[in-house]
Backbone bond lengths (Angstrom), bond angles and torsions (degrees), N, CA, C in turn:
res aa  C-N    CA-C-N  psi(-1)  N-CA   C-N-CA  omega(-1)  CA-C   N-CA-C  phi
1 X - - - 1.465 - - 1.530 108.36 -
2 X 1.228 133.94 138.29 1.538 144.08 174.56 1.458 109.34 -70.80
3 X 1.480 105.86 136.26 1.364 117.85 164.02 1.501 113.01 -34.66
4 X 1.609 122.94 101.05 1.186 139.37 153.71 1.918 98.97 -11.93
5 X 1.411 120.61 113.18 1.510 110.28 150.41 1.544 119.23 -59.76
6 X 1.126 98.98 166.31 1.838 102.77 179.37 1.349 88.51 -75.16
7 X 1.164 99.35 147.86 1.737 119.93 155.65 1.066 112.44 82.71
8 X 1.571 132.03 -5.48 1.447 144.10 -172.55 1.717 120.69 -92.12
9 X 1.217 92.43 -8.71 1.656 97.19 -172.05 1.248 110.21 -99.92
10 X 1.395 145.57 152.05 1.123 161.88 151.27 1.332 119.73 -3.49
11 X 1.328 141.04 65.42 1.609 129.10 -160.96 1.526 100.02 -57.32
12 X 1.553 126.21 3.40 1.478 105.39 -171.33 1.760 104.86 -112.87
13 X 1.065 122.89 -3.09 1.532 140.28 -153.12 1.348 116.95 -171.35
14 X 1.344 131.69 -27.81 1.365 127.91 163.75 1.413 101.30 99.85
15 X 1.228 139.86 -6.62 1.294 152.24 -162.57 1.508 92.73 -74.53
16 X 2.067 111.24 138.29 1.573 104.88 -151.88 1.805 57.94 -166.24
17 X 1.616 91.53 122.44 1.640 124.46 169.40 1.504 105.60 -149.62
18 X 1.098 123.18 85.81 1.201 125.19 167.58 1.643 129.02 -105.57
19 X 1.355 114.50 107.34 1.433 112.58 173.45 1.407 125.72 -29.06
20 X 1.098 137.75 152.38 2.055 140.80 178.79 1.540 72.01 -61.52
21 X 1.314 126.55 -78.11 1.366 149.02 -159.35 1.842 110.12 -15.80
22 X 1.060 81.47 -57.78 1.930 102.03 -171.08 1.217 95.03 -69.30
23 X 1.849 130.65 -42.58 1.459 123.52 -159.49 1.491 97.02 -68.52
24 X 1.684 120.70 -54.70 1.505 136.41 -178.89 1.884 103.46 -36.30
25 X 1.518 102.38 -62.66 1.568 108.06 -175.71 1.956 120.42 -54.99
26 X 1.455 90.69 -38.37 1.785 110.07 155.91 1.249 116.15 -47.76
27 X 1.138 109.38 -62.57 1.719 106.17 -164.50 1.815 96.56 -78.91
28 X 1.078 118.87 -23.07 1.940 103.44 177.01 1.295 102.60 -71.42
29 X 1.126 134.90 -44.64 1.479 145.06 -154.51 2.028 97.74 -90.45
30 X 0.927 108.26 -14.46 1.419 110.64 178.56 1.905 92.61 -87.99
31 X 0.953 105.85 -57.75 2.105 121.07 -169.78 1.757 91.32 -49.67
32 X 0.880 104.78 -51.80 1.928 118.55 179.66 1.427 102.47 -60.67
33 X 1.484 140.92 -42.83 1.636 130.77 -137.44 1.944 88.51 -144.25
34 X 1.068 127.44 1.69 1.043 128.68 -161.63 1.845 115.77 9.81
35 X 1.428 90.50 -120.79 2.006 92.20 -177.80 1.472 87.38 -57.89
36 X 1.102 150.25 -56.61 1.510 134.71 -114.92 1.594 106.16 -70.95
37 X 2.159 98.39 -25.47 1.230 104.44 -167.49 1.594 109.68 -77.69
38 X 1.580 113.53 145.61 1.474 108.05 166.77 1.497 114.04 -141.88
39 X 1.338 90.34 150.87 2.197 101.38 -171.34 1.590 90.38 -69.12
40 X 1.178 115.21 138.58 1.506 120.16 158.42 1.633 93.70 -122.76
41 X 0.975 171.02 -164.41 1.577 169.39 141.04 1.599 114.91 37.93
42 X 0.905 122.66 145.22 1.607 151.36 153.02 1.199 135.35 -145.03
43 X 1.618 145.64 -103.63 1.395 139.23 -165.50 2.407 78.15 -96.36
44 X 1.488 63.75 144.69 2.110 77.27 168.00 1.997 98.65 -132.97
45 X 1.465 83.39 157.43 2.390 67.55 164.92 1.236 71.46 -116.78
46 X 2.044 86.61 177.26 1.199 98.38 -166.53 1.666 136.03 -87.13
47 X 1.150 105.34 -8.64 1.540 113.65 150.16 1.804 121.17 -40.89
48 X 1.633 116.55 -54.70 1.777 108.07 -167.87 1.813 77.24 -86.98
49 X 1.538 151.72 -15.26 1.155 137.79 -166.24 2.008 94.66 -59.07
50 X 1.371 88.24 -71.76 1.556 110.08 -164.43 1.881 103.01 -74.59
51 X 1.249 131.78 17.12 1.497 141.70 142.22 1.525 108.80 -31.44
52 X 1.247 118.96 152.48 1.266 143.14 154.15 1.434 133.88 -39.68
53 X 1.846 85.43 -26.52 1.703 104.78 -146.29 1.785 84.82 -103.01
54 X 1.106 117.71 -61.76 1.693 138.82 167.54 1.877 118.77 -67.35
55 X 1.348 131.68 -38.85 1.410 139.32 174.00 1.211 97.86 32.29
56 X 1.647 122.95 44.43 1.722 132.19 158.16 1.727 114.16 -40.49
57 X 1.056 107.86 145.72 1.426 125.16 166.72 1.600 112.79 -57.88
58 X 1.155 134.93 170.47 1.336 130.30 -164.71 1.665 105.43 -105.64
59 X 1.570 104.99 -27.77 1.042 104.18 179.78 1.627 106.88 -113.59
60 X 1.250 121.08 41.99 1.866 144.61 170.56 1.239 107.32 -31.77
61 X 1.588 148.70 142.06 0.647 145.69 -168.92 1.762 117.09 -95.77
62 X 1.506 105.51 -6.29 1.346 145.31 156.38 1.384 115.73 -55.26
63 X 1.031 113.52 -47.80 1.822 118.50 176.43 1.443 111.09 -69.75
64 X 1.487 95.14 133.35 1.656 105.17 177.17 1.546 116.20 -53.85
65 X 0.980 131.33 27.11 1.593 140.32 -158.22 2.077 102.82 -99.88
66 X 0.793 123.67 -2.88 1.933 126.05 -155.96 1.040 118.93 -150.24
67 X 1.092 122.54 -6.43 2.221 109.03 152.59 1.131 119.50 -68.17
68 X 1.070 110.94 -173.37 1.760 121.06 -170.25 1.412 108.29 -50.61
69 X 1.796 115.79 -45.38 1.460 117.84 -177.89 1.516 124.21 -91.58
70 X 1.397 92.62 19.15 1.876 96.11 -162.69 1.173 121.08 52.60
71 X 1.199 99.93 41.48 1.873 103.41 -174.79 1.626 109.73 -134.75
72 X 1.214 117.38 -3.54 1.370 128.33 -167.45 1.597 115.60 -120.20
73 X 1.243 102.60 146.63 1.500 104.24 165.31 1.897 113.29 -98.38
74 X 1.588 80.84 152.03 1.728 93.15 -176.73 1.429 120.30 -114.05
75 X 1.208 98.16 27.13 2.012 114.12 -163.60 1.643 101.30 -116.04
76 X 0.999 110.84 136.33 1.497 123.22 144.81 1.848 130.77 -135.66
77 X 1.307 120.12 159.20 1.224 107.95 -174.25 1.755 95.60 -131.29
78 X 1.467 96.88 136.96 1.463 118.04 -175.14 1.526 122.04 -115.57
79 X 1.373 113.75 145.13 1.855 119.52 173.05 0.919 96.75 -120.24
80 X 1.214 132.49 -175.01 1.381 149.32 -173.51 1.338 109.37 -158.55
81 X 1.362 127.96 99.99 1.614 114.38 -176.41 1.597 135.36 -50.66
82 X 0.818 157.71 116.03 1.561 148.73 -167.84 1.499 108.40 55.35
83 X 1.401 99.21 49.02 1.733 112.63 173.57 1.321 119.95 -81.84
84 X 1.648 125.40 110.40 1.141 113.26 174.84 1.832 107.92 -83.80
85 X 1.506 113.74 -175.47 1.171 117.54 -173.28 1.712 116.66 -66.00
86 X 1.460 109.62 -7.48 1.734 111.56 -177.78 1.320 85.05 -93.42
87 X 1.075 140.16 -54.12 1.460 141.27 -154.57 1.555 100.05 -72.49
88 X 1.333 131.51 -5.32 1.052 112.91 170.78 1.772 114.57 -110.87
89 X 1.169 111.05 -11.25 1.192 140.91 163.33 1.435 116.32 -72.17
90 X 1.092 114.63 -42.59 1.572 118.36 159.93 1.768 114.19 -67.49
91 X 1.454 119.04 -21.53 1.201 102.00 -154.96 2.079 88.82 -106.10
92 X 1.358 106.15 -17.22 1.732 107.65 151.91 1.041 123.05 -55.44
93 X 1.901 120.97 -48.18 1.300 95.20 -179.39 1.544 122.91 -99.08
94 X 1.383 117.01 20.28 1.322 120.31 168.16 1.422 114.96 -80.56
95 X 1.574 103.93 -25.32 1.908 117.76 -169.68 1.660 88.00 -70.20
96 X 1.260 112.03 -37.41 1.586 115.22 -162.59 1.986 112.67 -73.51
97 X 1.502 97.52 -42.58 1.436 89.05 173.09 1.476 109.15 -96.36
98 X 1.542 130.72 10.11 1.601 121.55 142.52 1.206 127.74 -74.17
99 X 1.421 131.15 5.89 1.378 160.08 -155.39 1.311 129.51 44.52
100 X 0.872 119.58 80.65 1.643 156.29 -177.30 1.522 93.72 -86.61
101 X 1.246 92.03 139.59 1.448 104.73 170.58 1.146 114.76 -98.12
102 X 1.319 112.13 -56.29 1.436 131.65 -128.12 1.885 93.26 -134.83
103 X 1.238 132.20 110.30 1.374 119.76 157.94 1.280 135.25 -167.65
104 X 1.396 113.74 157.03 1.646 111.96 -129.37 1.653 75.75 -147.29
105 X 1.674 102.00 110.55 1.516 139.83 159.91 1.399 112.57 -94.06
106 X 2.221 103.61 98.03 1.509 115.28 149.47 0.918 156.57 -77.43
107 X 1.710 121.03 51.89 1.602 109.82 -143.55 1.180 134.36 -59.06
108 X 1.623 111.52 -16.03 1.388 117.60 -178.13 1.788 99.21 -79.41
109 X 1.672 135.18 12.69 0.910 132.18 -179.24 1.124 102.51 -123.62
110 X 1.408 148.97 6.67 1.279 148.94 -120.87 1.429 114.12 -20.03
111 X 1.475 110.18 69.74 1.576 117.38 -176.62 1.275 117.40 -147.91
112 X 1.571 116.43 169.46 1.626 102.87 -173.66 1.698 93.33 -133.86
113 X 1.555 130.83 166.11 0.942 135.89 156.54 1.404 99.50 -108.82
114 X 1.539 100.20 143.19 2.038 108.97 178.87 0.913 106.30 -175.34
115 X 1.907 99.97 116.36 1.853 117.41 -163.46 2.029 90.99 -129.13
116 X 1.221 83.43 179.48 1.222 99.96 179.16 1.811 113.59 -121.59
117 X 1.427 114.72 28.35 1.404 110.15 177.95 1.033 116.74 -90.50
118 X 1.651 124.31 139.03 1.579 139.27 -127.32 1.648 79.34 -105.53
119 X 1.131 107.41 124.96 1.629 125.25 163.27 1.500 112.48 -110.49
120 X 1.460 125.42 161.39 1.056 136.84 -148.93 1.817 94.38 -105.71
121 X 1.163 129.56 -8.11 1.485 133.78 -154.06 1.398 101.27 -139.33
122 X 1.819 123.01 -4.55 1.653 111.27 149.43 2.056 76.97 100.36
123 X 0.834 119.39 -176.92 1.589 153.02 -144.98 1.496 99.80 -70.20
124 X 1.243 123.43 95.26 1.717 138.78 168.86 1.683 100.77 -66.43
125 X 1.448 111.10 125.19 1.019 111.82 -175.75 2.026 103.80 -134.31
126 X 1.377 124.68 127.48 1.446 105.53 -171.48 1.734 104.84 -149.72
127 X 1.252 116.34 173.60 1.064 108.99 159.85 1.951 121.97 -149.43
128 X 1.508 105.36 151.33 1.188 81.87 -176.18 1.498 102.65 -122.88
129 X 1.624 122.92 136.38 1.602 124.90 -171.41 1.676 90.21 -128.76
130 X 1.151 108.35 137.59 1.618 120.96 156.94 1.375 106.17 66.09
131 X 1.643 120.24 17.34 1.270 125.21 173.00 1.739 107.75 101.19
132 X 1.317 109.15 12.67 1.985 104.35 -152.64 2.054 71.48 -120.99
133 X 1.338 86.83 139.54 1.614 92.43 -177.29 2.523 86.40 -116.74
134 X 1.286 83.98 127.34 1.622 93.60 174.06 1.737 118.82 -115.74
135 X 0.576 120.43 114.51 1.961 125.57 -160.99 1.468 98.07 -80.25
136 X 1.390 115.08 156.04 1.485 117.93 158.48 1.739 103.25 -158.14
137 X 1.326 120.50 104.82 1.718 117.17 176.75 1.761 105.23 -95.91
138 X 1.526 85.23 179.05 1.342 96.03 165.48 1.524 121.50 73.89
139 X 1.420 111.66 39.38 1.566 133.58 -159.30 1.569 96.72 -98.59
């Protein structure tokens, strides 16, 4: 098993399933954002997923459920230190042409969510401001 990245493991259990996929999409998005970038989320189980604190989706892109062996997670969650709103906008559409599936721009968090779970409708794209989550597919 590969050295656990920081910030990728389970803050509730330590549990660390990370796709090759996610590590590959990590290290481009790291070469792009260098220090500034930081892991906030990766693999969750599903107990801290479905928490109070998180109220994750069942099928999260966080859950070890979606790598090659169905055993891995394909999610990570990102900050950016002293991120203005281009810089986080830049760092969406870099997740997108490293192949990102799936990603979800917080600006009031200065953070991004960006997984690799295979949707049926091609590239989930969303955002959430002031708590209001707004969808846009088909990118």
């Amino acid at each position: 098993m590969p050295t656990p990245l920081e910030g990728f493991a389970c803050p509730c259990c330590g549990l660390y399933r990370v796709s090759n996929r996610l590590i590959t999409l990590d290290e481009l998005l790291h070469i792009a954002f260098g220090d500034r970038l930081r892991r906030s989320s990766g693999t969750r189980c599903r107990a801290y997923n479905t928490s109070e604190e998180i109220k994750g989706s069942r099928t999260s892109g966080h859950l070890p459920i979606w790598g090659p062996e169905n055993n891995e997670s394909v999610a990570g969650d990102y900050e950016l230190i002293d991120a203005t709103e281009t810089d986080l906008r830049r760092l969406m559409w870099t997740a997108i042409q490293e192949g990102a599936l799936g990603v979800g721009y917080m600006p009031d968090d200065n953070a991004l969510h960006v997984d690799l779970k295979p949707r049926g409708y091609g590239v989930a794209l969303w955002i959430v401001r002031d708590g209001k989550i707004t969808y846009f597919f088909n990118i």
